[in-house]
C-alpha positions as CSV (number, residue, x, y, z in Angstrom):
1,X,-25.3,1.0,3.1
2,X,-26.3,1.4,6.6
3,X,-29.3,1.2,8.4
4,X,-29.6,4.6,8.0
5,X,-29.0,4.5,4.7
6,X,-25.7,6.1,5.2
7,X,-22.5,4.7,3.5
8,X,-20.5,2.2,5.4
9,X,-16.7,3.1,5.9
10,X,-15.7,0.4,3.7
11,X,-17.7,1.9,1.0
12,X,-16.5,5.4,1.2
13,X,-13.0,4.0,0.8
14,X,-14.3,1.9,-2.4
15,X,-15.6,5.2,-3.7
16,X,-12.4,6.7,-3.4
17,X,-10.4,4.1,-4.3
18,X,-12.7,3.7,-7.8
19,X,-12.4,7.8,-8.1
20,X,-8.3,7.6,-7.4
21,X,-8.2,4.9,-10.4
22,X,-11.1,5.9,-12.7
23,X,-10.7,9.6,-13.1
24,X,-7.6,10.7,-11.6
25,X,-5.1,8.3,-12.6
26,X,-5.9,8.6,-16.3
27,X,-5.8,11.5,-16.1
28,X,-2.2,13.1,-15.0
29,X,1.2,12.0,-15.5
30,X,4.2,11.4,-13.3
31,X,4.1,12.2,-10.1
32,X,1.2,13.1,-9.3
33,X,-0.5,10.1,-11.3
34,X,2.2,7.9,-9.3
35,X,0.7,9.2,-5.9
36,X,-2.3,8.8,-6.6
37,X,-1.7,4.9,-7.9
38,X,0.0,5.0,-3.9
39,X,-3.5,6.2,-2.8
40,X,-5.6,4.3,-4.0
41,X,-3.6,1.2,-3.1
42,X,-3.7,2.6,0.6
43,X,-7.4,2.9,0.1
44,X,-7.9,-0.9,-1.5
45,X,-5.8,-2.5,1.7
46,X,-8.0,0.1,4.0
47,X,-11.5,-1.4,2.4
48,X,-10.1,-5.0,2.7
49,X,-9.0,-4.5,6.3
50,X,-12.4,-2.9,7.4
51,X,-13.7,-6.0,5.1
52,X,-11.4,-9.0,6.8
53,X,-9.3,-7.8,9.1
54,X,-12.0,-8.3,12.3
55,X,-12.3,-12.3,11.1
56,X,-8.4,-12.7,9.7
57,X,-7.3,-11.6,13.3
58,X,-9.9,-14.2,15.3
59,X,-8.6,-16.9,12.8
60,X,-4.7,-16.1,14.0
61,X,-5.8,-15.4,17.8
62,X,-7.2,-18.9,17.6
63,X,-4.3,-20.6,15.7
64,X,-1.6,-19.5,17.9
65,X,-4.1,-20.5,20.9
66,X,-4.5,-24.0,19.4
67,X,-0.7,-24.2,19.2
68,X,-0.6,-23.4,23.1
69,X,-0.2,-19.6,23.3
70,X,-1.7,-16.8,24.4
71,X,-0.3,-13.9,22.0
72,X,2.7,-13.7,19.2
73,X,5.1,-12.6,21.6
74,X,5.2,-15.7,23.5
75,X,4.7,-17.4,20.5
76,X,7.7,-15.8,18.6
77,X,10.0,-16.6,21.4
78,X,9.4,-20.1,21.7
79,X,9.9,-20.4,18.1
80,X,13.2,-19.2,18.6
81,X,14.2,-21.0,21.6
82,X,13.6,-24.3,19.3
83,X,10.5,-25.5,21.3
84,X,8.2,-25.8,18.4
85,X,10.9,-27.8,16.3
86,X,9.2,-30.9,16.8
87,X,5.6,-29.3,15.8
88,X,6.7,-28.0,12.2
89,X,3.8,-29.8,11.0
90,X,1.7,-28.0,13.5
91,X,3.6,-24.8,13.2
92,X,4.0,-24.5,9.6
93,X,0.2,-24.5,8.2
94,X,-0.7,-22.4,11.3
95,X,1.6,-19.4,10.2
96,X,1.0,-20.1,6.6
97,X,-2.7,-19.4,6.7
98,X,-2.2,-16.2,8.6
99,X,0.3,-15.6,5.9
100,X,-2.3,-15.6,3.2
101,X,-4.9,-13.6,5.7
102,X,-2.3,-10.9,5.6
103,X,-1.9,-10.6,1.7
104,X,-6.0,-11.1,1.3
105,X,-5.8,-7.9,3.1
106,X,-2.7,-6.0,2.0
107,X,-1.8,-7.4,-1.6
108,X,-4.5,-10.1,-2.9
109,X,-2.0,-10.8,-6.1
110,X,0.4,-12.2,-4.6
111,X,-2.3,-15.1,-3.6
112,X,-2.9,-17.7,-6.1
113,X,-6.3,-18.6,-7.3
């Protein structure tokens, strides 16, 4: 809650996302349960990007900065002009982590505990 006692964004969108899954889900059949399985995985990757999204996009504004860029343009680009090929080691863990910030916030199974 917020200050005011007023539900934060992120919480709405839980509370829609538990309503989607709880009662309406279970309660219809074909397409119209099917949508609303779509919903409420709209609303999950909604509550984890007002969740992490803020801090997963710091953490990849400072990895491509730490690998000499200023934005994934410039970044992309040299990448495939060949002048990172002698930083894989560099490159690699840097785009991997922002990998797994990306499927934190848009599909958490696919991560491996």
């Amino acid at each position: 809650m917020s200050e005011r006692g007023i539900p934060t964004a992120a919480e709405l969108v839980a509370a829609l996302r538990e309503f989607l899954g709880d009662n309406v889900m279970p309660n219809t059949t074909g397409a119209l349960s099917f949508h609303a399985r779509v919903a409420a995985n709209v609303a999950g990757i909604v509550e984890r990007e007002l969740q992490l999204g803020e801090a997963a996009a710091r953490a990849h504004a400072e990895r491509v900065a730490q690998l000499g860029f200023t934005n994934d343009a410039e970044l992309a680009a040299a990448i495939r002009s060949g002048e990172l090929d002698d930083r894989v080691g560099e490159l690699v863990p840097a785009l991997l982590a922002t990998a797994v910030d990306e499927l934190r916030i848009n599909n958490p199974r696919h991560i491996e505990n």
